[in-house]
N, C-alpha and C positions, 0 to 999 in steps of 0.2 A: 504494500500500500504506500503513495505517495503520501506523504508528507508537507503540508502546504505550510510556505515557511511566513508568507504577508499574512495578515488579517486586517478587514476591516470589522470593530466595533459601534455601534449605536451605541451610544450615552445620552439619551432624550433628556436627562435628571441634570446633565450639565450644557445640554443644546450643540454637541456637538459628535463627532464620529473621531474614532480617532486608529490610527494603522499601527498597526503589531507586527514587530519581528521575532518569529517562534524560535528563530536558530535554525539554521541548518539539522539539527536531530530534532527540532518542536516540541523541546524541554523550556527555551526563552520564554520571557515575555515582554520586550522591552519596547514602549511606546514610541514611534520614529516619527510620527506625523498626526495631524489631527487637520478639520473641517470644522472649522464655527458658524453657528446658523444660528438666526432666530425666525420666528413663525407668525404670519398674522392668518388669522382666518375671520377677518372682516368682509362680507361681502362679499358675492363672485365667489371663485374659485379660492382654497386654501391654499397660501404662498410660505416659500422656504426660501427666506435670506441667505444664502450661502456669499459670507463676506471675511474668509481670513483660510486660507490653504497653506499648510508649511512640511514641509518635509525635512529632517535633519539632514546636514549640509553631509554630512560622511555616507550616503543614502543617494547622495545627487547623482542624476546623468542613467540610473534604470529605468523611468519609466514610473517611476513610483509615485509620483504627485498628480498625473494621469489617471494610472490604474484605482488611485484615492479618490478621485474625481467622478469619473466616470460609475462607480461602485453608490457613491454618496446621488449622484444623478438615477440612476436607477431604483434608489431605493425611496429616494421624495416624488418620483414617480408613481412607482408602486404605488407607494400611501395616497396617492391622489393630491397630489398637489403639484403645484407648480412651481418652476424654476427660476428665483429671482438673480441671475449672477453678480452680485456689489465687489469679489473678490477678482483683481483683475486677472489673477490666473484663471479662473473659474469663466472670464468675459472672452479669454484669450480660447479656451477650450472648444467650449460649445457650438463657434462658428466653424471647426473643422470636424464638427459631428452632427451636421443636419437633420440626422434622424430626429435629434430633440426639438429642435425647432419648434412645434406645435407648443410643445408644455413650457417655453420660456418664457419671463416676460420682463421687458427692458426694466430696467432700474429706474424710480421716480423719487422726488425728494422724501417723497412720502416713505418711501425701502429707509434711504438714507437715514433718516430718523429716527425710524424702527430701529436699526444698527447701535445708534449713539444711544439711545433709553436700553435698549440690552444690556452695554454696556457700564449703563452708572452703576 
């Protein structure tokens, strides 16, 4: 049996997702990246802020803030919501995977705000 050495976790209790290195044997468990979101579901469709993507820098140049990406896009899909990108990797991503397209929706001051009050 393979052995998967990435993970992506859900953490909804601190609004973010965050990537796991199991180690090579997937004995590890040391946290290399995370996805910060916050959520409105005022109105319309429910929206997921995704506004902060980082990958530790000894991790850089695999594919890994992608593969974090992409996993985190799939999964606020799933849930039924939609795709707000404020994270400019996140801004940078999406337009080279049109399949998403439909569930995105440009960033308004209104996103922006949401952001900043997450954060106080």
């Amino acid at each position: 049996m393979a052995i998967e050495r990435f993970e992506v976790q859900h953490h909804p209790e601190e609004s973010r997702y965050v990537l796991v290195d199991h180690g090579e044997d997937g004995t590890g468990d040391k946290e290399i990246g995370e996805e910060l979101y916050t959520d409105i579901d005022e109105g319309g469709k429910p929206e997921r802020i995704l506004f902060h993507t980082a990958v530790s820098e000894e991790y850089a140049g695999q594919g890994l803030a992608s593969d974090l990406v992409q996993t985190v896009v799939d999964d606020v899909i799933a849930g039924g919501r939609a795709v707000v990108p404020v994270c400019p990797y996140v801004a940078k991503w999406l337009p080279r995977h049109p399949e998403y397209a439909a569930n995105v929706v440009q960033p308004t001051k209104a996103h922006l705000d949401a952001v900043r009050v997450s954060q106080s």
